[in-house]
N, C-alpha and C positions, 0 to 999 in steps of 0.2 A: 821463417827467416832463420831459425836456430838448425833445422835440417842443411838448411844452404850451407849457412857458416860451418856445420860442422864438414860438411863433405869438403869445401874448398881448405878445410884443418887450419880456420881463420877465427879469431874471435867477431863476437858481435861488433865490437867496437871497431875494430879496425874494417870490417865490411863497412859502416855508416860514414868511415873515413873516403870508402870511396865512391859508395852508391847511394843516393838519397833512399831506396827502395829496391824492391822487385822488380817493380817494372825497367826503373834505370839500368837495374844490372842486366836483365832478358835482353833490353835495346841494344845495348855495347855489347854482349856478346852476341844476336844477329848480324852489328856491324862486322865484327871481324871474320866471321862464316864466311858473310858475302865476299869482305875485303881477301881472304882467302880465296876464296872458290874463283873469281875475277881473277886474281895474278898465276892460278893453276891453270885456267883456260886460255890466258891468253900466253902462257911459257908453253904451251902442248902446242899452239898454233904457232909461235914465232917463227922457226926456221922453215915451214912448208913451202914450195911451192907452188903459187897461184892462188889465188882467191879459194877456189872451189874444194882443195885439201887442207887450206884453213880452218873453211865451215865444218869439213871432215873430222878434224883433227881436233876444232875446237867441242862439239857437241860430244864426241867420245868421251874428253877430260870431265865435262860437267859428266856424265853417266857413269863413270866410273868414281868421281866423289860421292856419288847418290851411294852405288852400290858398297864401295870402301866405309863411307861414316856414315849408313844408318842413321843414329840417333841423334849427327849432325844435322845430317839431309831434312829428319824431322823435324826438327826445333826450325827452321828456315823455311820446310815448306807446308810444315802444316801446322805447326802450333803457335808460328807468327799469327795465321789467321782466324785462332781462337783467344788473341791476348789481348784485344781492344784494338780502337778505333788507329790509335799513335801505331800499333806496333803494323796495323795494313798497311797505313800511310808509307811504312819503312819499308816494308815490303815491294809496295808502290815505284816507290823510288831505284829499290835493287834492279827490280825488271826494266826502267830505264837506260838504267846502268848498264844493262847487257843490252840492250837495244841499240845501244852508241855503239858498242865495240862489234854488234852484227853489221851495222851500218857502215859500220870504220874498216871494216875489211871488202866493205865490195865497194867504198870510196879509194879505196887503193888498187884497186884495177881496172884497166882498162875496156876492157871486156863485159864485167861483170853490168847487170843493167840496177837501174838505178830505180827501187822498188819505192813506192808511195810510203809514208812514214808509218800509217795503218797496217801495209802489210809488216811491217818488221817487228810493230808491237803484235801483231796476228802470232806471229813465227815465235816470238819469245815465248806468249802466252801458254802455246801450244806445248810447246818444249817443259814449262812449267806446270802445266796441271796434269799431261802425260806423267811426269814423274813423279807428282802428286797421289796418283792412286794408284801408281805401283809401290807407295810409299804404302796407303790406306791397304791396300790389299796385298800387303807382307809377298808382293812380288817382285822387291828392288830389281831382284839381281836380274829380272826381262831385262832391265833396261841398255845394260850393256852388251845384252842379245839385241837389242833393238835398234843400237846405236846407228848401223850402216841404214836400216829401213828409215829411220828419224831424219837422218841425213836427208838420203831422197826426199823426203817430205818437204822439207825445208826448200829443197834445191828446186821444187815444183813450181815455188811463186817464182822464178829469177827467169822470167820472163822479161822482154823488152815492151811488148804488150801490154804489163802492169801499169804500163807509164798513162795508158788512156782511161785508165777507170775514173781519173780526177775529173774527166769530160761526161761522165754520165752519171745519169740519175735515174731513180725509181720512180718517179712520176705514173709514169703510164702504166704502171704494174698494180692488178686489182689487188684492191685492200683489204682486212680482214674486216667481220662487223664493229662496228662503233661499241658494243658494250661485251666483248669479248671473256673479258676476266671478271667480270661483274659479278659478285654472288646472289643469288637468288633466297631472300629472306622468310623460305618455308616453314623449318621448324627451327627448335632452341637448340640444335646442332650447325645449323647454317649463319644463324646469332650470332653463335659464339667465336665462329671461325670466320666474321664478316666484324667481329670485333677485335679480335686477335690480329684480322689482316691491316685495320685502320691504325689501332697501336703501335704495333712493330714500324710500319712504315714510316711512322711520325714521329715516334720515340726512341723506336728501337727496341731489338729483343731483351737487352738487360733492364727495360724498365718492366717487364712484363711478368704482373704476377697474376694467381687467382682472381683474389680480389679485384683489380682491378679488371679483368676481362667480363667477369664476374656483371660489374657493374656497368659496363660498357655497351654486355649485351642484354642486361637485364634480365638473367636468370639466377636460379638459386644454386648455390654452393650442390645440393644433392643433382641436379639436372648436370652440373659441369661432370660432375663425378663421374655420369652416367654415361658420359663420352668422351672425356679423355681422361688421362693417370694422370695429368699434370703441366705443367705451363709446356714444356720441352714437346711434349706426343700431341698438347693442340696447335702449336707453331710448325711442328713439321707437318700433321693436318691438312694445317692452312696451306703449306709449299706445295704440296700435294696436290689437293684440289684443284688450285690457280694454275699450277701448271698440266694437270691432267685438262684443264676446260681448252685451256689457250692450242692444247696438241689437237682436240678436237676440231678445234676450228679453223687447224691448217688444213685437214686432211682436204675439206670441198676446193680453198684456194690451192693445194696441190694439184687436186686429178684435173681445174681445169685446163692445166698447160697438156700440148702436146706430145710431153715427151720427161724422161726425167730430169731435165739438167735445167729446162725453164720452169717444172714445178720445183726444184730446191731454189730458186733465184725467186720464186712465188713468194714460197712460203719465209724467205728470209726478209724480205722485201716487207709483207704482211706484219713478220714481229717484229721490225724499226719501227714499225706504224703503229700498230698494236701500243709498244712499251712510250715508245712518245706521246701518245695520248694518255695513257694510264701509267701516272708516277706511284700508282698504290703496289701495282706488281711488278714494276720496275724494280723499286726500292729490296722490298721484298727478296725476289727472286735473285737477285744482280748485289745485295749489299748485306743482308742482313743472310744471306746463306754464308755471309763471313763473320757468323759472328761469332760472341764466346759458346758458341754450342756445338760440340762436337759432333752430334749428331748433325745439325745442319751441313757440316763439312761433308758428310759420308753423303746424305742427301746428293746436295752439288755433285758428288763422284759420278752417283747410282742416276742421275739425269744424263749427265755427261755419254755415261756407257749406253743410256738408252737411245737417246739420240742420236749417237754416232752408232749403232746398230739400225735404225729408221733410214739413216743416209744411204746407210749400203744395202738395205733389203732389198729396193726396187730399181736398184742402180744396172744397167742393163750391162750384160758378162765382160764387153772388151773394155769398160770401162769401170767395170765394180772397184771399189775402193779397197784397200785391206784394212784389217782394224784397226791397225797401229792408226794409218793416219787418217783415218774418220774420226777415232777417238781425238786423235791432236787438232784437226780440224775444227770439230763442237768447241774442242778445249779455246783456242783459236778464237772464232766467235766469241766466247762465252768472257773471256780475257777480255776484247773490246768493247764489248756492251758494259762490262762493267768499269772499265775507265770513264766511261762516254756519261753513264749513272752516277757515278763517284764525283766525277767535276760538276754537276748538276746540269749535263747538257742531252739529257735523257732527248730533247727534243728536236734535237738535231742528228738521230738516230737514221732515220731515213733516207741523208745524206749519205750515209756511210753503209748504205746496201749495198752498193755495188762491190765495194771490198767486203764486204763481210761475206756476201757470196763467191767471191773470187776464192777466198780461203776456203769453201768447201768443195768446191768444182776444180780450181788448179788440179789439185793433186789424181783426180781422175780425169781429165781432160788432156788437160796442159793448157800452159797460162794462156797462149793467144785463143786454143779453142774458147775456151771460160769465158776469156774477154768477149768475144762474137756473140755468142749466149748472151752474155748481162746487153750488149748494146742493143739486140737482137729486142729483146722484154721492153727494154725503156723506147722502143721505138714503136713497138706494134701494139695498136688498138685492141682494147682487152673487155670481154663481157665480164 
């Protein structure tokens, strides 16, 4: 606190006058980033027009705050989701916030179609954890290289098409096995990271110490030693493992489709199913990769890049993705699954396949193909 005060050239006293704490002050000054970064984006868009050089116009503004303030950029989009649970929630709420003003511009034309409330938190998402790890990986300044490509990406769900996803479902789309993420309780290394995964998910990662996993999985202090350096390297372990098993077990639900665009509607389809039925790697995977652990963050990136490199591996040439927005895409997903986890509605995941695969098919497709795809799954009989 005395570091704080002296930078802002404040006494103690007078900070207490305005902040109850750290936290209070981190919170107020997020609000006003956002409350900035908002009246920037939408002053860049005001006089464009058409809809469509709004989107233009507005997405460049936010890319250019990234690359302008740095150290802004950062405290907003990635050390909000290392300051606790209050400071996500605000976070939560910012991406709202731009979600209205993405919606409020294609409610102002005529033209423009009228995208399911999913896709626009999809598109936010995307837009936000893209920036995220160009943040992480001291590559701000892509981003206002990337600005015209982001755009496109964006402009792929504005489909009229989108408007039919509400009518379909995942029903008929074969499902991954029943114990998927399960760990398999072999040796005092599988213990310990099948007690480390029951913890986190139920406590959380700030309850998580030695001792207590220690005790959880009923090994000794010397056997922990023997396989992790410490709470942080067996938590990431654990992210590890759970999501190394679950990639496994897309790959058979992938190859059965005939083609690539019904194995991604497959395998997306499988992990609403999958995480619905298992809130241990829900939680996990979708909340507690927000936690105070830095490393978790990097985690969540280093998934993010892999996954969106799996989308475009087998993606067939006139339709391969580019990275930009494969990356935005996973990002995309990975944004809704954890709204869905956050409200406690992990289990109405399944509902929400057919968008969550529209967001990684759009942008190589285009929206009404995508749509045909997902109808195309939910309609046809599957071994």
């Amino acid at each position: 606190m005395l570091e704080l005060s002296n930078r802002a050239r404040v006494s103690k006293r007078d900070f207490y006058k305005l902040f109850t704490g750290k936290e209070e002050c981190f919170l107020a000054s997020y609000d006003t980033i956002v409350s900035r970064s908002v009246r920037g984006v939408v002053a860049a868009a005001r006089d464009a027009d058409g809809w469509r050089e709004r989107s233009r116009l507005g997405f460049l503004a936010f890319a250019d705050q990234v690359v302008g303030s740095p150290a802004t950029a950062q405290l907003a989009l990635v050390e909000a989701f290392t300051a606790g649970a209050v400071a996500v929630e605000r976070a939560e709420r910012a991406n709202v916030l731009f979600e209205s003003l993405l919606a409020e511009n294609f409610a102002r034309a005529g033209d423009a179609p009228r995208l399911p409330p999913l896709v626009v938190k999809g598109v936010v998402a995307g837009v936000s954890r893209l920036a995220q790890a160009r943040l992480l990986s001291d590559e701000r300044r892509r981003l206002s290289l990337d600005g015209n490509e982001l755009q496109e990406w964006a402009l792929s769900f504005c489909d009229g098409a989108a408007g039919r996803l509400g009518e379909l479902d995942a029903d008929g789309v074969r499902r991954w096995p029943e114990t998927v993420a399960a760990m398999p309780l072999e040796d005092e290394r599988e213990l310990i990271l099948a007690a480390t995964a029951k913890l986190a998910s139920e406590e959380g990662y700030a309850t998580l110490t030695v001792p207590r996993v220690r005790a959880a999985a009923g090994v000794s202090r010397r056997s922990f030693d023997t396989h992790f350096e410490g709470v942080t390297d067996c938590f990431l372990a654990t992210l590890e493992t759970l999501s190394d098993r679950t990639l496994a077990a897309a790959a058979p639900v992938y190859l059965s489709a005939g083609d690539w665009a019904s194995g991604v509607h497959r395998m997306v389809a499988g992990l609403c199913s999958c995480l619905a039925r298992d809130p241990t790697f829900a939680s996990l995977a979708f909340l507690e990769a927000f936690s105070p652990c830095p490393a978790a963050i990097q985690w969540r990136g280093e998934t993010v890049a892999r996954l969106a490199a799996r989308l475009r591996r087998d993606a067939p040439l006139p339709h391969k993705p580019g990275q930009l927005a494969a990356e935005a895409s996973i990002g995309a997903l990975w944004g809704v699954i954890h709204c869905f986890v956050a409200a406690g509605r992990g289990a109405q995941l399944p509902g929400a396949a057919p968008v969550l695969s529209y967001l990684a098919l759009a942008p190589a497709l285009g929206g009404a193909a995508a749509v045909e795809v997902i109808a195309g799954e939910g309609s046809a009989p599957h071994r």
